[in-house]
PDB file of N, H, CA, C and O in Angstrom:
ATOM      1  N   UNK A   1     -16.249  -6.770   8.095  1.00  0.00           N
ATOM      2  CA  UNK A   1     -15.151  -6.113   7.406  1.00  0.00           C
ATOM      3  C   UNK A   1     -15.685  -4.909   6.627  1.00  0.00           C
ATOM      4  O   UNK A   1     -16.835  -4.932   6.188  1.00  0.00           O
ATOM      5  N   UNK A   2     -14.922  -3.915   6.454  1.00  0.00           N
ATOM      6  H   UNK A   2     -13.988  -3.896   6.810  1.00  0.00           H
ATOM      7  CA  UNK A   2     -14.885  -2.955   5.911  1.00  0.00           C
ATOM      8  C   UNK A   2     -13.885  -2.125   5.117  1.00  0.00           C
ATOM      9  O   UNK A   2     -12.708  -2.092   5.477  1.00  0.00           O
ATOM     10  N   UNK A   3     -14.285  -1.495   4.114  1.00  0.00           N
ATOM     11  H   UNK A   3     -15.241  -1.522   3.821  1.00  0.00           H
ATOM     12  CA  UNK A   3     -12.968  -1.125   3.073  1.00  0.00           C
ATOM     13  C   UNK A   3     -13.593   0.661   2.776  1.00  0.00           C
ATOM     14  O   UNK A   3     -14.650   1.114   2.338  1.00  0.00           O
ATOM     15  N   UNK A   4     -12.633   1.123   3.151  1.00  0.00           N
ATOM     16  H   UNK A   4     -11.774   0.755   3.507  1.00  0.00           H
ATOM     17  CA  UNK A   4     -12.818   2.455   2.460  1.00  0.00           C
ATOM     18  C   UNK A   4     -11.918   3.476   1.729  1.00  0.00           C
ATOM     19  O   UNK A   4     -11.118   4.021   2.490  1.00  0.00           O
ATOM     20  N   UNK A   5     -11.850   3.876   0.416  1.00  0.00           N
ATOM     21  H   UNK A   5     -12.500   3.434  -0.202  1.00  0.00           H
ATOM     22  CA  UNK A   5     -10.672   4.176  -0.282  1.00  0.00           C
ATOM     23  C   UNK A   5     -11.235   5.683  -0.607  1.00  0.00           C
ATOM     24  O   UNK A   5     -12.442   5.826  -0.799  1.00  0.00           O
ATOM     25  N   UNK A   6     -10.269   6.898  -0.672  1.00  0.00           N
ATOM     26  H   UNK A   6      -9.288   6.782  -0.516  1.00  0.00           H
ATOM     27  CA  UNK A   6     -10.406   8.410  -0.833  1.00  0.00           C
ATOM     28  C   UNK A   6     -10.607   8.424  -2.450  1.00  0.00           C
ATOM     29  O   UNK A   6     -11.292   9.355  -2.874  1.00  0.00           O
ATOM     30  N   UNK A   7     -10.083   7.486  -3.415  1.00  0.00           N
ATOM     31  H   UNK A   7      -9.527   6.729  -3.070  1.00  0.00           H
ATOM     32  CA  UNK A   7     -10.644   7.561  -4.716  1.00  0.00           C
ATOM     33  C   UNK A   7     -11.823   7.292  -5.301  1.00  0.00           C
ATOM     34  O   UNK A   7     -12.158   7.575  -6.451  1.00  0.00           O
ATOM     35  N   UNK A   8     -12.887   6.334  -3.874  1.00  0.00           N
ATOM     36  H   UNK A   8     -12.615   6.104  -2.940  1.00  0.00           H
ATOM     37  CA  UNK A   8     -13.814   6.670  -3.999  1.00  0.00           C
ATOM     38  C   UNK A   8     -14.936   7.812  -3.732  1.00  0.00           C
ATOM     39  O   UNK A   8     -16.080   7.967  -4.158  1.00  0.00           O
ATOM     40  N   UNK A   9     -14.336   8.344  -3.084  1.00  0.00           N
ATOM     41  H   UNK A   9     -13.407   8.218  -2.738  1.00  0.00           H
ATOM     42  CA  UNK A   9     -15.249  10.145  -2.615  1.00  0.00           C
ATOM     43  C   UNK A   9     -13.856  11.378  -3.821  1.00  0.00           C
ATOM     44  O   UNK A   9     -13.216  12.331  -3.377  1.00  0.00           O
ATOM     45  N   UNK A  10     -13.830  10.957  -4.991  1.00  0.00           N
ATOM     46  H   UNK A  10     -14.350  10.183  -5.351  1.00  0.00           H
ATOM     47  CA  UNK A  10     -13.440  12.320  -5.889  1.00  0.00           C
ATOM     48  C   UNK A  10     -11.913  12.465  -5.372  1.00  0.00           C
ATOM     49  O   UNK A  10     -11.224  13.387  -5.808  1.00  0.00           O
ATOM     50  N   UNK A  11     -11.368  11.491  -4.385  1.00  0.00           N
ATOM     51  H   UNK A  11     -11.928  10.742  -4.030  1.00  0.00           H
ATOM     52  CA  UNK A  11      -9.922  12.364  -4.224  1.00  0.00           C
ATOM     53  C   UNK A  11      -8.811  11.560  -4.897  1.00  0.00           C
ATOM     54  O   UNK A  11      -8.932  10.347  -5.069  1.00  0.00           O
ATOM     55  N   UNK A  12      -7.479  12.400  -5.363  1.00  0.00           N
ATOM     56  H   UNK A  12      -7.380  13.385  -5.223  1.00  0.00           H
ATOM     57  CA  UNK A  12      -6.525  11.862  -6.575  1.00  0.00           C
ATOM     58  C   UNK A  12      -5.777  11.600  -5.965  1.00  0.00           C
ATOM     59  O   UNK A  12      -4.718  12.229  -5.962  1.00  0.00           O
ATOM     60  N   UNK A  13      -6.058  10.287  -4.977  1.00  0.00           N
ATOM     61  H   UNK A  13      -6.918   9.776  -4.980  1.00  0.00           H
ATOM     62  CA  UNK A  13      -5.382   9.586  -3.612  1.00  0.00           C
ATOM     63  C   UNK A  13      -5.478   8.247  -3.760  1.00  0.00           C
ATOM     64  O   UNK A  13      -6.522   7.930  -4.330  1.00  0.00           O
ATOM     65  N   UNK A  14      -4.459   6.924  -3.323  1.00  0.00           N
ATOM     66  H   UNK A  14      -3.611   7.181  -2.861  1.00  0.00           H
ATOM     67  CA  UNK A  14      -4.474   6.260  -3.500  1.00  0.00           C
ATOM     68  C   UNK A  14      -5.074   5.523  -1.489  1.00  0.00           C
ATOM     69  O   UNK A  14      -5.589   4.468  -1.116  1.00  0.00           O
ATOM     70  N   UNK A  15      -4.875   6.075  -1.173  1.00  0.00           N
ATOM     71  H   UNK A  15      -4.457   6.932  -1.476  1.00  0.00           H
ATOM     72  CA  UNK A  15      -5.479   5.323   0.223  1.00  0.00           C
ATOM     73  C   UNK A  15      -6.202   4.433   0.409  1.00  0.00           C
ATOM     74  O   UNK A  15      -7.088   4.578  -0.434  1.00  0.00           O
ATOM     75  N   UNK A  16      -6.478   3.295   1.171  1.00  0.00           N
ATOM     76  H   UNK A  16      -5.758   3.177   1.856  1.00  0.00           H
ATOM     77  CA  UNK A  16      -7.064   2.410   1.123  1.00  0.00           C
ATOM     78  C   UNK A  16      -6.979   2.272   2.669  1.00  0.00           C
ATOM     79  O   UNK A  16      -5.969   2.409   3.359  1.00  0.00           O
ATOM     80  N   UNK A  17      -8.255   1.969   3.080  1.00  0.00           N
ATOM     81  H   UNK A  17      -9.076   1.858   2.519  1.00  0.00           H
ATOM     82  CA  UNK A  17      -8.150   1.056   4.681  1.00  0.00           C
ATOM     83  C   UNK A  17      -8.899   0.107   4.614  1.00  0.00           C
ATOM     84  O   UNK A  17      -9.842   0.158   3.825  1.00  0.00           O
ATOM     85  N   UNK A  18      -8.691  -1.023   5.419  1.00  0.00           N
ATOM     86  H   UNK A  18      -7.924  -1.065   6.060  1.00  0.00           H
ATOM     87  CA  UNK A  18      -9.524  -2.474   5.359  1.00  0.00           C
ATOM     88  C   UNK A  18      -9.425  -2.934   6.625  1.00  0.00           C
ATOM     89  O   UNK A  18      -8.383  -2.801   7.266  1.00  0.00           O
ATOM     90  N   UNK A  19     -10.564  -3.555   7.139  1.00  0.00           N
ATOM     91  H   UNK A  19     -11.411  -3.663   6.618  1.00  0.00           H
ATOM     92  CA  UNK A  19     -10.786  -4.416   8.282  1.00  0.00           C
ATOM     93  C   UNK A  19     -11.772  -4.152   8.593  1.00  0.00           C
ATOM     94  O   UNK A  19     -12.681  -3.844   7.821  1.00  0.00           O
ATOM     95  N   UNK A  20     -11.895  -4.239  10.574  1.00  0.00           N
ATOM     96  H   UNK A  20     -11.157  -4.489  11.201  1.00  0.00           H
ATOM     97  CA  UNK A  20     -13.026  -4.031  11.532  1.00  0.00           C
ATOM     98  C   UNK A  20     -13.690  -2.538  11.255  1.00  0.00           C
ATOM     99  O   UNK A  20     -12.869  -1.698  10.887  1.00  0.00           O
ATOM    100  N   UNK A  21     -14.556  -2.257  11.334  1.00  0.00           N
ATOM    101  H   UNK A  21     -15.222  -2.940  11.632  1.00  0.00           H
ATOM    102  CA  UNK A  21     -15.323  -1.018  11.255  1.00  0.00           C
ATOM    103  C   UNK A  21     -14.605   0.405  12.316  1.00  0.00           C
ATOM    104  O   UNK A  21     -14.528   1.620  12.132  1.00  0.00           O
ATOM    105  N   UNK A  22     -14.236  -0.390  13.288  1.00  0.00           N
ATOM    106  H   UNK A  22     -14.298  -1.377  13.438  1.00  0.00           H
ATOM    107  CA  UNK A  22     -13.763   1.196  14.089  1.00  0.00           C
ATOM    108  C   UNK A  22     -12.476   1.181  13.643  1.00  0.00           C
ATOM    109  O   UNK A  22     -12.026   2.326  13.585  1.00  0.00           O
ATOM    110  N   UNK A  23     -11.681   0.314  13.294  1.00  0.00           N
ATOM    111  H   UNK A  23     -12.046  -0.616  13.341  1.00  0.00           H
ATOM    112  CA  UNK A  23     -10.560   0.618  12.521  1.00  0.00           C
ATOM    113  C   UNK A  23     -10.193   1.269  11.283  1.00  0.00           C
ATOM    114  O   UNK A  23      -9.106   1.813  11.090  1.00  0.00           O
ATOM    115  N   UNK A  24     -11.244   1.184  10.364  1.00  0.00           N
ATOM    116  H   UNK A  24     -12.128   0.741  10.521  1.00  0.00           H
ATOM    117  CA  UNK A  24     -11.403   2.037   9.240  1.00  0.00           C
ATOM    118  C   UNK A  24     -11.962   3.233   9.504  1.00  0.00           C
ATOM    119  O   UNK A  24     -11.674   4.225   8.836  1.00  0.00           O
ATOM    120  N   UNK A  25     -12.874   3.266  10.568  1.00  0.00           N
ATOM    121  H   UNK A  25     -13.108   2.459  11.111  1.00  0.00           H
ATOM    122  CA  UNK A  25     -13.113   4.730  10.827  1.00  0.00           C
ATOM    123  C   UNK A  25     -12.440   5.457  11.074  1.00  0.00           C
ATOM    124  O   UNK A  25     -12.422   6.589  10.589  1.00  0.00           O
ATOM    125  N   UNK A  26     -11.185   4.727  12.456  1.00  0.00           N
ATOM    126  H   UNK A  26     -11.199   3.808  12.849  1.00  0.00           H
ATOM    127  CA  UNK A  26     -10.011   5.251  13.003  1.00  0.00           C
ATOM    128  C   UNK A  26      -9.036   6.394  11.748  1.00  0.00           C
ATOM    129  O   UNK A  26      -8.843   7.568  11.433  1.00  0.00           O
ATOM    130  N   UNK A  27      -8.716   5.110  11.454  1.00  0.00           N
ATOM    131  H   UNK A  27      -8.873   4.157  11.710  1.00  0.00           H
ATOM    132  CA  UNK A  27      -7.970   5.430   9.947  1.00  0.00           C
ATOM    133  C   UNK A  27      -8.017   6.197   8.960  1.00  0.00           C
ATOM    134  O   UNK A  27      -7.113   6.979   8.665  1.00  0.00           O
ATOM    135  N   UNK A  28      -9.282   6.032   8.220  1.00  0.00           N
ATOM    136  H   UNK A  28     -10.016   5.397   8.460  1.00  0.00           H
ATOM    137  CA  UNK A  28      -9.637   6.604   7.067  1.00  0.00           C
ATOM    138  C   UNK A  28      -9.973   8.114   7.827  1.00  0.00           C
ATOM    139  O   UNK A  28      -9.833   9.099   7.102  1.00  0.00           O
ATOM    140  N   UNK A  29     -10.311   8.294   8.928  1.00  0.00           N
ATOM    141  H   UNK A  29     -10.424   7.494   9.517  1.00  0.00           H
ATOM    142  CA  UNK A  29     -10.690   9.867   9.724  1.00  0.00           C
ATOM    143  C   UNK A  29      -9.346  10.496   9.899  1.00  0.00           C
ATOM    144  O   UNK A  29      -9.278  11.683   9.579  1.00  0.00           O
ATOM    145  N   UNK A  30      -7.956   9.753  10.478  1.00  0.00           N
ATOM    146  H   UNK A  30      -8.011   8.789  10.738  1.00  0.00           H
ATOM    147  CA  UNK A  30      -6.938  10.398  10.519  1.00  0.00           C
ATOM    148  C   UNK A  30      -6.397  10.951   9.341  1.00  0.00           C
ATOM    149  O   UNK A  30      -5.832  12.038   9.225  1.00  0.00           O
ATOM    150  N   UNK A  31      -6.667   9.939   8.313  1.00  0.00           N
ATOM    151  H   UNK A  31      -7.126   9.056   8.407  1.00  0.00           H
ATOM    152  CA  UNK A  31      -5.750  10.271   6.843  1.00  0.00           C
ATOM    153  C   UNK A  31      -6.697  11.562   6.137  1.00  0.00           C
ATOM    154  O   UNK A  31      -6.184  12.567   5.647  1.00  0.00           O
ATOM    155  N   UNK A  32      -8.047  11.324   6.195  1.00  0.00           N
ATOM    156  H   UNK A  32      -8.464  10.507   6.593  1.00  0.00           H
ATOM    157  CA  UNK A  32      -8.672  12.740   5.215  1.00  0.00           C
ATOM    158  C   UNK A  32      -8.028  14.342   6.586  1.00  0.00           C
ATOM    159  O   UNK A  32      -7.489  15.379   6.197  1.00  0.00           O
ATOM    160  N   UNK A  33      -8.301  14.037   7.902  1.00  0.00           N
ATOM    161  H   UNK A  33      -8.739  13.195   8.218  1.00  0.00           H
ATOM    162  CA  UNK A  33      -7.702  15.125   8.572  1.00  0.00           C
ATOM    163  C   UNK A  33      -6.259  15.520   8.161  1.00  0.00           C
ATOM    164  O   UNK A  33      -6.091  16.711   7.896  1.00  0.00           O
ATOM    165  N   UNK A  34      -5.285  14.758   8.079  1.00  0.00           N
ATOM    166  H   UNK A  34      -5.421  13.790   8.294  1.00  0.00           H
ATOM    167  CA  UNK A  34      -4.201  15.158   8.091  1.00  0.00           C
ATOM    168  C   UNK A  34      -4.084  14.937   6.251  1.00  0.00           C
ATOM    169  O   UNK A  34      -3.384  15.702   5.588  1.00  0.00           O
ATOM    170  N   UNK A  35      -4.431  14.433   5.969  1.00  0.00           N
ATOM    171  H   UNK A  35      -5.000  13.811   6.508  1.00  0.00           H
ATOM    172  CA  UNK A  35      -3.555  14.812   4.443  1.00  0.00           C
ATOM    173  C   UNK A  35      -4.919  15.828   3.379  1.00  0.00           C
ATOM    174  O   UNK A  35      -4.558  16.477   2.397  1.00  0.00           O
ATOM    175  N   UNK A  36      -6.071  15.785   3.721  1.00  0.00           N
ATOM    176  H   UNK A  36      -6.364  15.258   4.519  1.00  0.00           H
ATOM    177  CA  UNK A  36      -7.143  16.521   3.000  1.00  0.00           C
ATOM    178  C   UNK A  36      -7.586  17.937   3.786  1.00  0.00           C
ATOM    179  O   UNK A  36      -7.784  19.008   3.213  1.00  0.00           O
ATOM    180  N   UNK A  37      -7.668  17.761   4.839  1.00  0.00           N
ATOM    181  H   UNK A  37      -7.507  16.890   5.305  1.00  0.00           H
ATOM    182  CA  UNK A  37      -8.028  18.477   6.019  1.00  0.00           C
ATOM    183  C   UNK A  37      -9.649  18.623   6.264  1.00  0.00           C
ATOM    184  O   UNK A  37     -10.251  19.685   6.421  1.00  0.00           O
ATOM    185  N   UNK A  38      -9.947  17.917   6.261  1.00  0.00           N
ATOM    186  H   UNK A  38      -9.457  17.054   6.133  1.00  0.00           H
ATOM    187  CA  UNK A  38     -11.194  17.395   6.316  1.00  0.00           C
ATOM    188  C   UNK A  38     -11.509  16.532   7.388  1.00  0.00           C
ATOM    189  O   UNK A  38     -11.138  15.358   7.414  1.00  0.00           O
ATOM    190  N   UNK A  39     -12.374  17.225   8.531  1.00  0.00           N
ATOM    191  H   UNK A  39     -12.675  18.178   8.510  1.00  0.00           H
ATOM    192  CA  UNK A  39     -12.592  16.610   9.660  1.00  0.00           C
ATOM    193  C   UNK A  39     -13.905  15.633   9.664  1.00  0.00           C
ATOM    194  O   UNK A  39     -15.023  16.132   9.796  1.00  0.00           O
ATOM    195  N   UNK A  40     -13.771  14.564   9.549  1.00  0.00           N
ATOM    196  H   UNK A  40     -12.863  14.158   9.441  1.00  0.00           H
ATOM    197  CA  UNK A  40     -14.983  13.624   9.424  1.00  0.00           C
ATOM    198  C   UNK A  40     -15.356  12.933  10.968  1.00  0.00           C
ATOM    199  O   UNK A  40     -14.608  12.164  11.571  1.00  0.00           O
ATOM    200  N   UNK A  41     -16.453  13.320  11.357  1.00  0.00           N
ATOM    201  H   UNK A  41     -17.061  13.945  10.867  1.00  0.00           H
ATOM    202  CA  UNK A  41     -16.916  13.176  12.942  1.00  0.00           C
ATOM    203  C   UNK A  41     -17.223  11.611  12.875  1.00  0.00           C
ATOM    204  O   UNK A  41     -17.782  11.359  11.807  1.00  0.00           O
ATOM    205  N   UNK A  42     -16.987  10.148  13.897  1.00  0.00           N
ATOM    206  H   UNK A  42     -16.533  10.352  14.765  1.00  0.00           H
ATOM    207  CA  UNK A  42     -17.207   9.172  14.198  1.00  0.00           C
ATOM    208  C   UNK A  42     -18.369   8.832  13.221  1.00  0.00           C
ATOM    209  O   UNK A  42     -18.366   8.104  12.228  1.00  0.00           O
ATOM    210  N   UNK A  43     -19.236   9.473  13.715  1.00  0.00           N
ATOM    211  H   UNK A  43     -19.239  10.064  14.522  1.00  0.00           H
ATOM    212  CA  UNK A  43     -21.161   9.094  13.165  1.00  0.00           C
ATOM    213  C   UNK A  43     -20.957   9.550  11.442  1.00  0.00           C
ATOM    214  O   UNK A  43     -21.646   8.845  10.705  1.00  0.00           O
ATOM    215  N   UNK A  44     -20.262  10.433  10.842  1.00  0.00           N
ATOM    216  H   UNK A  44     -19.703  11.006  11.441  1.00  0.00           H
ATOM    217  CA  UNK A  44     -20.128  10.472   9.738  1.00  0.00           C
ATOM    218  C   UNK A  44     -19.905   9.531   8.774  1.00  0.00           C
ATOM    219  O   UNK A  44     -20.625   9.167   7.844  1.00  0.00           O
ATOM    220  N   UNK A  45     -18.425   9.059   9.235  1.00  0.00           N
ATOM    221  H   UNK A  45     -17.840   9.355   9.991  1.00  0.00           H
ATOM    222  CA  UNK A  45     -17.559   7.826   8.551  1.00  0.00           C
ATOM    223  C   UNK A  45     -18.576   6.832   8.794  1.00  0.00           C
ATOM    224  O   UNK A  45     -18.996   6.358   7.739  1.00  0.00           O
ATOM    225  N   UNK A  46     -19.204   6.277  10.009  1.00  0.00           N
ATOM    226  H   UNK A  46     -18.863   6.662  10.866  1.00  0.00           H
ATOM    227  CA  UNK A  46     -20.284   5.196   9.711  1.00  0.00           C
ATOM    228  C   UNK A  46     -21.017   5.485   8.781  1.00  0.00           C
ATOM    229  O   UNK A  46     -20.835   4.678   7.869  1.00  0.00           O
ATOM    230  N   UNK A  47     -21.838   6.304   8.510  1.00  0.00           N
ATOM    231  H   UNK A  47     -21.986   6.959   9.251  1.00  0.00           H
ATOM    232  CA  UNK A  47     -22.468   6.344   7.748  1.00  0.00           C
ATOM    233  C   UNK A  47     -22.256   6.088   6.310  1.00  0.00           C
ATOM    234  O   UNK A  47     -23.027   5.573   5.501  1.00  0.00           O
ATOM    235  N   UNK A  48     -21.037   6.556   6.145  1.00  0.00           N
ATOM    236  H   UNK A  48     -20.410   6.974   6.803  1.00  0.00           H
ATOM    237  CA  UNK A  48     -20.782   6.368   5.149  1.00  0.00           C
ATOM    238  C   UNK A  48     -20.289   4.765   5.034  1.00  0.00           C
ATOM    239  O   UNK A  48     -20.480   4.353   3.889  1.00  0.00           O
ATOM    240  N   UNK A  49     -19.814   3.945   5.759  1.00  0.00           N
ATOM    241  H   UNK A  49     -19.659   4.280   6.688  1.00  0.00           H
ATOM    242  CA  UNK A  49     -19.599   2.542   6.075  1.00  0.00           C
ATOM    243  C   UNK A  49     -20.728   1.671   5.481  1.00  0.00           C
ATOM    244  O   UNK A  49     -20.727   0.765   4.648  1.00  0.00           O
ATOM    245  N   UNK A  50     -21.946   2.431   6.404  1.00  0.00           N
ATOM    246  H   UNK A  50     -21.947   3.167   7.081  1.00  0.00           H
ATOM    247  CA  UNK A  50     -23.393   2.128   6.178  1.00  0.00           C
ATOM    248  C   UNK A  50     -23.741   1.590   4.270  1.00  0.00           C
ATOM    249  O   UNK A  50     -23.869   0.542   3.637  1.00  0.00           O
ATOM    250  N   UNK A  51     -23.774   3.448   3.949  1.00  0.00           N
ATOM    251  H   UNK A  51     -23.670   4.299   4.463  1.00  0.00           H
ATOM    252  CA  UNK A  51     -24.343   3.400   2.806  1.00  0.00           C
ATOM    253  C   UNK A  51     -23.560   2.752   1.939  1.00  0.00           C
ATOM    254  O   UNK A  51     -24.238   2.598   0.924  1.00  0.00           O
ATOM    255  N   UNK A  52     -22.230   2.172   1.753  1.00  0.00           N
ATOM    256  H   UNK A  52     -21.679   2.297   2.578  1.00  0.00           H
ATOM    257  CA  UNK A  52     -21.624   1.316   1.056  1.00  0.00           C
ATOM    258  C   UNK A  52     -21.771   0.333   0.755  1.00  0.00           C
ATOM    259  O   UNK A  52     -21.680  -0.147  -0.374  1.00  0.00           O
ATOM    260  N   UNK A  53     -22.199  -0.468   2.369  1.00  0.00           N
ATOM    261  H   UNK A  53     -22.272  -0.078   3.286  1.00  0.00           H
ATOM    262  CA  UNK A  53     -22.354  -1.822   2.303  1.00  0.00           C
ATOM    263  C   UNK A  53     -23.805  -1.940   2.452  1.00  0.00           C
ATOM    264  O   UNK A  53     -24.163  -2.893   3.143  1.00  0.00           O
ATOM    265  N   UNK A  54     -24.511  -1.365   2.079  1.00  0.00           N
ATOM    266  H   UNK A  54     -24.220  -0.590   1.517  1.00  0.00           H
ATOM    267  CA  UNK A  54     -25.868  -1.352   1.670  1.00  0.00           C
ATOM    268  C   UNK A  54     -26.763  -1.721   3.326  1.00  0.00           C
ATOM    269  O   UNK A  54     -27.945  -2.056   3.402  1.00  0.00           O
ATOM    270  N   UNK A  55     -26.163  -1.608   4.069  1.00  0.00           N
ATOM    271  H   UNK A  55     -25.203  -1.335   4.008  1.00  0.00           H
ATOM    272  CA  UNK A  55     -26.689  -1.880   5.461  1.00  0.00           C
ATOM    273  C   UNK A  55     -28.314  -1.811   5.988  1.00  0.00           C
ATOM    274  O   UNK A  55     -28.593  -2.060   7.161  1.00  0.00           O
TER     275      UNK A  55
END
């Protein structure tokens, strides 16, 4: 499982995604594109998955 929220990277957003890993990637990549405009590439969002959960 995995959780990733835009109020944790500085944004005054309430977003939240939770579950399987490609699902939060899915997710959390559509919502910063379309509502931040911020294109976050597959290997990015892992990473950042990564460094969260201390991997």
């Amino acid at each position: 499982m995995a959780k990733l929220t835009c109020s944790d990277y500085g944004y005054d957003c309430d977003f939240i995604t939770e579950g399987e890993i490609e699902h939060v990637i899915k997710k959390f990549g559509q919502h910063m594109e379309e509502e931040h405009g911020i294109d976050y590439g597959k290997e990015a969002l892992m990473q950042i998955i990564l460094r969260k959960c201390g991997c």
